[in-house]
C-alpha positions in Angstrom: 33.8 -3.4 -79.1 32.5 -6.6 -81.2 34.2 -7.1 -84.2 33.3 -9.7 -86.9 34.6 -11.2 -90.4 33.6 -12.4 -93.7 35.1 -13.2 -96.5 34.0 -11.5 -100.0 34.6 -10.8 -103.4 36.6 -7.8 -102.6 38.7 -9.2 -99.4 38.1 -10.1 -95.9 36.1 -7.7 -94.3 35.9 -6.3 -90.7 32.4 -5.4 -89.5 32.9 -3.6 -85.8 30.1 -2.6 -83.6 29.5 -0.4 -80.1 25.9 -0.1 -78.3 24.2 -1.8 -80.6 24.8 0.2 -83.5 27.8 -0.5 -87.0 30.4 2.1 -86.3 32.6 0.8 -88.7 33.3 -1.6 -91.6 37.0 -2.2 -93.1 39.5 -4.5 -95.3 41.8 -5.0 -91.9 42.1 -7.4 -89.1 41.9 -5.3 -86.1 40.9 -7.9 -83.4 39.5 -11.6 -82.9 35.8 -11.9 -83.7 32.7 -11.7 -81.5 29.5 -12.0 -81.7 26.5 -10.0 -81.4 23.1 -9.4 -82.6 23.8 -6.2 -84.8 26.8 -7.7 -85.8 25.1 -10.9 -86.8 22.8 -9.1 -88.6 25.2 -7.0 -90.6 26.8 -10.5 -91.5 24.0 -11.7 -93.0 23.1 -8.8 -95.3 26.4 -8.4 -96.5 26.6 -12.0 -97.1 23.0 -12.0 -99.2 24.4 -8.6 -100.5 27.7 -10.6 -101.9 25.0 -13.1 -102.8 23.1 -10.5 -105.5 19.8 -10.9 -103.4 19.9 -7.9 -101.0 19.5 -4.4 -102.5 19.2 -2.1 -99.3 21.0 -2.6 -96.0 18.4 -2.3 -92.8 21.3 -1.7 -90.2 21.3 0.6 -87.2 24.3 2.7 -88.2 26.5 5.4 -85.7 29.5 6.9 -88.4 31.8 9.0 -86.9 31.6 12.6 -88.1 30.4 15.9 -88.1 26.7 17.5 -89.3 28.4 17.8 -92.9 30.0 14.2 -92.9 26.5 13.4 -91.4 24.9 15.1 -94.2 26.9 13.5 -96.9 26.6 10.1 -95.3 22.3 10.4 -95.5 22.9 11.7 -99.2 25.0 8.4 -100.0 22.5 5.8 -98.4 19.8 8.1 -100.0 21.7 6.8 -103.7 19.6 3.3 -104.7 21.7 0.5 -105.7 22.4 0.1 -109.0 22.6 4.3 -109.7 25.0 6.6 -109.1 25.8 10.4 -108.4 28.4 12.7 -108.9 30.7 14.6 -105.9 29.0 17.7 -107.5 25.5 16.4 -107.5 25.7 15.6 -103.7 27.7 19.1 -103.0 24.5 20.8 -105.3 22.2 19.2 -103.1 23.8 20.1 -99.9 24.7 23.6 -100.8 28.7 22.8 -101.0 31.2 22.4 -103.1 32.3 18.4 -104.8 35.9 18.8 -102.8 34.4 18.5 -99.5 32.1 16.1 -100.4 35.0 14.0 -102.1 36.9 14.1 -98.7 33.7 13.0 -96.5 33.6 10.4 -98.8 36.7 9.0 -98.4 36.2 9.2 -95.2 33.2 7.2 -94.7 34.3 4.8 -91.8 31.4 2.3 -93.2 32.0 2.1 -96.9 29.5 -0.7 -98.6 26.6 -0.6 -96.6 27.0 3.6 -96.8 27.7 3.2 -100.2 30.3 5.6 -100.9 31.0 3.2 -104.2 28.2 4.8 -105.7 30.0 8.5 -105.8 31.3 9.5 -108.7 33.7 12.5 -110.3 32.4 14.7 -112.9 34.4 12.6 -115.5 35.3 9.6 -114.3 35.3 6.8 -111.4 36.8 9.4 -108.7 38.9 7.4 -106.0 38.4 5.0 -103.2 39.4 4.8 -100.4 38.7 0.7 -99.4 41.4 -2.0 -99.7 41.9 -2.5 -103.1 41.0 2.0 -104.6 39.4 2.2 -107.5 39.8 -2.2 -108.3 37.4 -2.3 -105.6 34.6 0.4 -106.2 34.9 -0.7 -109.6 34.0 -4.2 -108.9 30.9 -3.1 -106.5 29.9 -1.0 -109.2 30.0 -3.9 -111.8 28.2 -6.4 -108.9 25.3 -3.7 -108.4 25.1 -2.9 -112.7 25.5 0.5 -111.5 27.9 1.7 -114.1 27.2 0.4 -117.8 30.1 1.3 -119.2 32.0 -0.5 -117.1 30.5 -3.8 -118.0 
């Protein structure tokens, strides 16, 4: 599987694809770096991302997970940038409960461009589970303007 890296804000990140599709995007160094279309792509819009100029991520995307991690993971991409929603808002939505909706979060195996950032608790930041917790979702909240109070 093609793996590539780039250097952010919030660490070196690992961008890994397989048939043509992101599968998964994280803060360790798995492998040595190919290349590939998709993965040149994703690149790109994280760097213009990083970059302030890039809003929405146009990616083909393959997460691993069941129809309710599935579920979750269209309810996060469905969150514009810059906004946010609450474990309980999503669980609402989906007919759930936040504590399920908490876990798929965390384990959203491409955290960024399915913005898990942008899910918060009832009455607070909630965790993270990216290299760096809560530093990190902080700081993407703070680069999208998503979370006033935090600026």
């Amino acid at each position: 599987m093609p793996l590539a890296h780039l250097e952010t804000s919030v660490g070196l990140l690992e961008v890994e694809a397989r048939d043509g599709a992101i599968v998964r995007l994280g803060w360790e160094r798995t492998g040595e770096a190919g290349s590939s279309p998709v993965l040149d792509a994703a690149l790109a819009q994280l760097e213009r991302y990083f970059a302030g100029t890039l809003t929405v991520f146009d990616l083909p995307l393959a997460p691993a997970g069941g129809a309710f991690q599935q579920q979750v993971h269209a309810a996060m991409l469905a969150i514009p940038y810059g906004e946010t929603r609450s474990y309980g808002e999503i669980a609402r939505d989906l007919g759930s409960y936040g504590q399920p909706v908490g876990r798929a979060c965390g384990a959203n195996p491409i955290p960024i461009i399915i913005p898990c950032h942008r899910v918060l608790s009832a009455n607070g930041l909630g965790g993270y589970s990216g290299d760096g917790g809560t530093d990190t979702k902080i700081a993407l909240l703070r680069h999208e303007g998503g979370y006033p109070f935090l600026l």
